[in-house]
N, CA and C atoms as an extended XYZ file, in Angstrom:
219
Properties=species:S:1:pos:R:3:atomname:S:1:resname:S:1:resid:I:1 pbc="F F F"
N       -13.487       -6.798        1.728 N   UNK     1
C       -13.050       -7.373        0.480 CA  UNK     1
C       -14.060       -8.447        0.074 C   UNK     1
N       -14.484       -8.302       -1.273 N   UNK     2
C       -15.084       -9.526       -1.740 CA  UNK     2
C       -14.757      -11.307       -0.905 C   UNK     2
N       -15.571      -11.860       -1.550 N   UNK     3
C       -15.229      -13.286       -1.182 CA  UNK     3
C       -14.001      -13.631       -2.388 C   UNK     3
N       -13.125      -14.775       -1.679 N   UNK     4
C       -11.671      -14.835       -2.181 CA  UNK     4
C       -12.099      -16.716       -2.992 C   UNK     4
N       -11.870      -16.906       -3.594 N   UNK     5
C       -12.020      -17.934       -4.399 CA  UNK     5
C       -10.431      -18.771       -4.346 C   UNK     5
N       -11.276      -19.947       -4.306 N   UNK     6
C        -9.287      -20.916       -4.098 CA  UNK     6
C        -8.585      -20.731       -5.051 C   UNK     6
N        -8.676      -20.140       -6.484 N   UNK     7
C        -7.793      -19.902       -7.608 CA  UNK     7
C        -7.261      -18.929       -6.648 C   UNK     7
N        -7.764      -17.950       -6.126 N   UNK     8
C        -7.243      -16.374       -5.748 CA  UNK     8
C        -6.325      -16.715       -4.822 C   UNK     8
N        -6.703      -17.571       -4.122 N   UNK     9
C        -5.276      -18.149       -2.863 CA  UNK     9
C        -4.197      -18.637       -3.252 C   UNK     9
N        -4.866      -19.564       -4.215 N   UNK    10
C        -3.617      -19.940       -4.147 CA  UNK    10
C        -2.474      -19.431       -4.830 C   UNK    10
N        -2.970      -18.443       -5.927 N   UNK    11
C        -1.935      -17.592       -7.055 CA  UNK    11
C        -0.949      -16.221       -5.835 C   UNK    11
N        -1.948      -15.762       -4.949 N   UNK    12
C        -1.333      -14.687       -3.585 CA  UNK    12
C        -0.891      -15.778       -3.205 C   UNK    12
N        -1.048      -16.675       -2.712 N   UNK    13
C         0.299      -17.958       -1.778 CA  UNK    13
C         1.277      -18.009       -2.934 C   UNK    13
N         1.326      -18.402       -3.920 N   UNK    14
C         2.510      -19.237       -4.877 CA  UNK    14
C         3.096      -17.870       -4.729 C   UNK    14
N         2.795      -16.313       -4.777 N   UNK    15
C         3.879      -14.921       -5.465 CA  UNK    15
C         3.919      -14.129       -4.723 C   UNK    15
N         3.518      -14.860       -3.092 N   UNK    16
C         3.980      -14.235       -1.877 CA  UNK    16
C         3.457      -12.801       -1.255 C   UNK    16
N         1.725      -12.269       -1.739 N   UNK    17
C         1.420      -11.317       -1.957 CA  UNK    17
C         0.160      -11.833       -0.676 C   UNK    17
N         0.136      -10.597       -0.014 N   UNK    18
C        -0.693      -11.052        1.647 CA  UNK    18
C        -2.188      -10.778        1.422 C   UNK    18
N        -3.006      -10.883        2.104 N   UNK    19
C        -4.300      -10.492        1.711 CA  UNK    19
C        -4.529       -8.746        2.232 C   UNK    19
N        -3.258       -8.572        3.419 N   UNK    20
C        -3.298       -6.853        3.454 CA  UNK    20
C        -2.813       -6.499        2.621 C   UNK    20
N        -1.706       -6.756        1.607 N   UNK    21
C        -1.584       -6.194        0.667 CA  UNK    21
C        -2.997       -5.775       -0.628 C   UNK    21
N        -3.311       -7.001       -0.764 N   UNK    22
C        -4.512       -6.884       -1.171 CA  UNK    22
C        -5.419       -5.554       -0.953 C   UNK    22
N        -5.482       -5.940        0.464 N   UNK    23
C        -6.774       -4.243        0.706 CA  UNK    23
C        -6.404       -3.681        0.520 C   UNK    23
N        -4.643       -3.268        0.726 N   UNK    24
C        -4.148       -2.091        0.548 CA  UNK    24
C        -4.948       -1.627       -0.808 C   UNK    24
N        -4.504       -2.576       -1.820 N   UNK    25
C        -4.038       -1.758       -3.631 CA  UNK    25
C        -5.881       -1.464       -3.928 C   UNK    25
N        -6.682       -2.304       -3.087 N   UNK    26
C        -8.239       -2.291       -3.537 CA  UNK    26
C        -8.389       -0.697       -3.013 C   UNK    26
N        -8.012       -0.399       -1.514 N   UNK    27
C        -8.120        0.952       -0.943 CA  UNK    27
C        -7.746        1.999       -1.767 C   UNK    27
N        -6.293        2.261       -2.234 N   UNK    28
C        -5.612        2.981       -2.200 CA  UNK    28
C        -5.072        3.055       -4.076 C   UNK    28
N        -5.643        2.000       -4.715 N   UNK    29
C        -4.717        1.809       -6.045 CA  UNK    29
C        -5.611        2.346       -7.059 C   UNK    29
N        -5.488        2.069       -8.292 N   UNK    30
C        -6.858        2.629       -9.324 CA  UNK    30
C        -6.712        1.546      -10.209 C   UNK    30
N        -7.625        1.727      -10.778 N   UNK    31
C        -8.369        0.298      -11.825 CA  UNK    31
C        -7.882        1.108      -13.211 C   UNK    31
N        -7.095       -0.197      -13.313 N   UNK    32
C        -6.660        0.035      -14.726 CA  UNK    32
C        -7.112       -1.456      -15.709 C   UNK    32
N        -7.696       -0.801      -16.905 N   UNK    33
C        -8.301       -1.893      -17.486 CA  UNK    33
C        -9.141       -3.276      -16.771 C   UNK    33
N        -8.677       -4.109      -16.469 N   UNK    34
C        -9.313       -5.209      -15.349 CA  UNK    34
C        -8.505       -5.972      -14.369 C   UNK    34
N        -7.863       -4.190      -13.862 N   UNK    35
C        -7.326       -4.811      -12.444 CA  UNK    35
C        -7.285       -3.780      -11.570 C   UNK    35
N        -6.405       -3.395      -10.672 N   UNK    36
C        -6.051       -2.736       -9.505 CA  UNK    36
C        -4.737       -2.487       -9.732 C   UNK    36
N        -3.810       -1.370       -9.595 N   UNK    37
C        -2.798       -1.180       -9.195 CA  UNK    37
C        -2.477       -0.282       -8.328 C   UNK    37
N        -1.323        0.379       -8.009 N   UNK    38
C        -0.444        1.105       -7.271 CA  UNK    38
C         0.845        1.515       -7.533 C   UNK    38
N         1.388        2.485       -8.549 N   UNK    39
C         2.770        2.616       -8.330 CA  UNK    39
C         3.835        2.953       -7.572 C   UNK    39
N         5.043        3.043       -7.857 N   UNK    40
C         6.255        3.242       -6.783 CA  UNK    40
C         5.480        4.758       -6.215 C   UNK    40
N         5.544        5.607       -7.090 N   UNK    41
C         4.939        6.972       -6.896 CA  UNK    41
C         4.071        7.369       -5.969 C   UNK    41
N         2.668        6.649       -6.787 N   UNK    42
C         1.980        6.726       -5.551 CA  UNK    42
C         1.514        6.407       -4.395 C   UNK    42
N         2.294        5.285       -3.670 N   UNK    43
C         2.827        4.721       -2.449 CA  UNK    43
C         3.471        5.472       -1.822 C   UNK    43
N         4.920        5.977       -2.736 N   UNK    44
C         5.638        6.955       -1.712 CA  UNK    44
C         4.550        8.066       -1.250 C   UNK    44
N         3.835        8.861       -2.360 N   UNK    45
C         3.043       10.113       -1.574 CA  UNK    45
C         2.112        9.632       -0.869 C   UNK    45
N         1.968        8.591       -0.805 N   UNK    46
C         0.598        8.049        0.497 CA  UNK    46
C         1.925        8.006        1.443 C   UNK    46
N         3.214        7.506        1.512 N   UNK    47
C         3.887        7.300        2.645 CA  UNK    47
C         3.769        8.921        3.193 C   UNK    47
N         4.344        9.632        2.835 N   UNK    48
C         4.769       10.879        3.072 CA  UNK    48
C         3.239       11.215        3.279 C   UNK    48
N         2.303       11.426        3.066 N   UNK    49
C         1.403       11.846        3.769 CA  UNK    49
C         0.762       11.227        5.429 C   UNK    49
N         1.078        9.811        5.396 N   UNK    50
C         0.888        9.232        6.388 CA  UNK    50
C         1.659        9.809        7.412 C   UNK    50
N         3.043       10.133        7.113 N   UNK    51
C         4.358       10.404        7.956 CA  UNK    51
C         3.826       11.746        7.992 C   UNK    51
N         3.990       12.724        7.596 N   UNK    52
C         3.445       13.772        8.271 CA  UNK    52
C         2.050       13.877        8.980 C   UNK    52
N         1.303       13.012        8.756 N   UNK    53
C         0.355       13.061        9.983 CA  UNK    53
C         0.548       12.834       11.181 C   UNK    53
N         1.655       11.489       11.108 N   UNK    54
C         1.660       10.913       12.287 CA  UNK    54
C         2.699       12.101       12.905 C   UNK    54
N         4.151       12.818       12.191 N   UNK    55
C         4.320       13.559       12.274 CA  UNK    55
C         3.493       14.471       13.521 C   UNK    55
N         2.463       15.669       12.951 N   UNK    56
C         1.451       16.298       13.487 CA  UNK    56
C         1.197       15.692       14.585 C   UNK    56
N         1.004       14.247       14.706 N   UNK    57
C         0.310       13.616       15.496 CA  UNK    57
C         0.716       13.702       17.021 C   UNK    57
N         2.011       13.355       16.835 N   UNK    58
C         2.886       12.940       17.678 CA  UNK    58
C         3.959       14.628       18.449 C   UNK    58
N         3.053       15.985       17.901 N   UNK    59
C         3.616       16.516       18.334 CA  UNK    59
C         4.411       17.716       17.423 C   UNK    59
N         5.024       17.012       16.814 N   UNK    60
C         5.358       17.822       15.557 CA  UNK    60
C         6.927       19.250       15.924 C   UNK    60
N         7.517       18.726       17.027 N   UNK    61
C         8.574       19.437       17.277 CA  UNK    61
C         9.918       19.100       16.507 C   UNK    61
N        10.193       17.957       16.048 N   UNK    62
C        10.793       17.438       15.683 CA  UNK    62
C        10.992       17.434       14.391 C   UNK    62
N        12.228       17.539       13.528 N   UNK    63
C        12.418       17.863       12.322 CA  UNK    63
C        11.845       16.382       11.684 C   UNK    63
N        11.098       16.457       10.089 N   UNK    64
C        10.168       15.048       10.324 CA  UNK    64
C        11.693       14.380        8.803 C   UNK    64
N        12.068       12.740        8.869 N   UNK    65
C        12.827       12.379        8.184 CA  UNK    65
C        11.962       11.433        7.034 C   UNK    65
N        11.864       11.772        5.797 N   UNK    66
C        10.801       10.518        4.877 CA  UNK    66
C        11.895        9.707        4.352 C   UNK    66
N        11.344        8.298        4.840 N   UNK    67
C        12.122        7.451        3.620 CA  UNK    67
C        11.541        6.556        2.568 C   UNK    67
N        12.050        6.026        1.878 N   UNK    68
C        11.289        5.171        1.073 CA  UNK    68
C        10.574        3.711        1.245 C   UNK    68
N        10.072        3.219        0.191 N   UNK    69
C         9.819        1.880        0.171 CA  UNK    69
C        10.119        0.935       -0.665 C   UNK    69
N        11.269       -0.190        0.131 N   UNK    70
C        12.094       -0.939       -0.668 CA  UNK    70
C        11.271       -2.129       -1.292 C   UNK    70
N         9.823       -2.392       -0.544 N   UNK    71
C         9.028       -3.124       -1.063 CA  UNK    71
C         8.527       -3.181       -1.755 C   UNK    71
N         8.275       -2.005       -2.243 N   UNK    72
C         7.307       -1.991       -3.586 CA  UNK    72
C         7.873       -1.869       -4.892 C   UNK    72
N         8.154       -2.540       -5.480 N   UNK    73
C         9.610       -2.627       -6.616 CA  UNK    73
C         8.773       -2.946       -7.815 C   UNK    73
């Protein structure tokens, strides 16, 4: 991740937003106009893809259960 500037801290400290969150939405989100996002949407299908890997991972005998994410609201 870029270098983080004390405006940038301190606005993620005051609205409770982590700096992994951060990488996450830089990794995983798309640039819209002059920012980064991530919707409910496409979080869940990154979940569900993660879960069936680990799924696979782990064997894969087992009927696999997806749930959601109450965090990302």
């Amino acid at each position: 991740m870029e270098s983080k500037t004390k405006h940038f801290n301190q606005r993620t400290a005051q609205r409770g937003i982590t700096h992994d969150m951060v990488a996450f939405v830089l990794e995983h989100g798309r640039i819209t106009g002059d920012k980064y996002e991530i919707n409910r949407d496409a979080a869940k299908s990154l979940l569900r893809k993660l879960q069936l890997a680990r799924h696979q991972l782990m064997g894969g005998n087992k009927p696999l259960k997806v749930s959601g994410l109450a965090w990302l609201g």
